[in-house]
C-alpha positions in Angstrom: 134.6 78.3 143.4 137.4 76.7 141.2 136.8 78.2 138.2 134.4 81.5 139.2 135.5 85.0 137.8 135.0 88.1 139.0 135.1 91.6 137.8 136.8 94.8 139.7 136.0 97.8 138.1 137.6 100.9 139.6 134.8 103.7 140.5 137.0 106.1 142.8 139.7 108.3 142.2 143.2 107.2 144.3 143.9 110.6 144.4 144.4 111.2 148.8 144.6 107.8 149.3 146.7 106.0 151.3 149.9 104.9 149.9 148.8 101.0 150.8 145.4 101.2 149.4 146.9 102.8 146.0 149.5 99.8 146.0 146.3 97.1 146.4 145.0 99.0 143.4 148.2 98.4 141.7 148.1 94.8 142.2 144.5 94.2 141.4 146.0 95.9 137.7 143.0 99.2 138.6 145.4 102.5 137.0 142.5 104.7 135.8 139.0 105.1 137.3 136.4 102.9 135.1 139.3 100.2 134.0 137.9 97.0 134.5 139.9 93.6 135.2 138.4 90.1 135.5 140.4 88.0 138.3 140.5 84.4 139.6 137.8 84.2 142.9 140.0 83.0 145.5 140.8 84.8 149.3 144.0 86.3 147.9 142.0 88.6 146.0 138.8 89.0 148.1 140.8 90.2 150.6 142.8 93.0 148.8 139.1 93.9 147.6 138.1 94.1 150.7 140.5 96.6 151.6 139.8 98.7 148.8 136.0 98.1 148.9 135.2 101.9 149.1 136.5 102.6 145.6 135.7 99.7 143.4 132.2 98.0 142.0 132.8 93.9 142.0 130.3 91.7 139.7 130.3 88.2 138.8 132.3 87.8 135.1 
């Protein structure tokens, strides 16, 4: 998993959302629904996915 890529691509608005999961957003770089961003595979950022996993796709870059 050293060098594995993934691919977040926002799919939901953040419009009503939470003030934490909109800040997850922010960090992941996600500012506009279908904006994509390719990110290192690691647990940082599988675990801010999965707290925003109800408004973003994830594939394999």
């Amino acid at each position: 998993m050293s060098n594995a890529k993934i691919k977040v691509t926002l799919v939901r608005s953040t419009s009503g959302r939470p003030e934490k999961h909109r800040r997850t957003l922010q960090a992941l770089g996600l500012h506009r629904c279908y904006v994509s961003k390719v990110h290192q595979d690691n647990e940082a950022i599988r675990g801010m996915i999965a707290q925003v996993s109800h408004l973003v796709r994830v594939e394999e870059a």
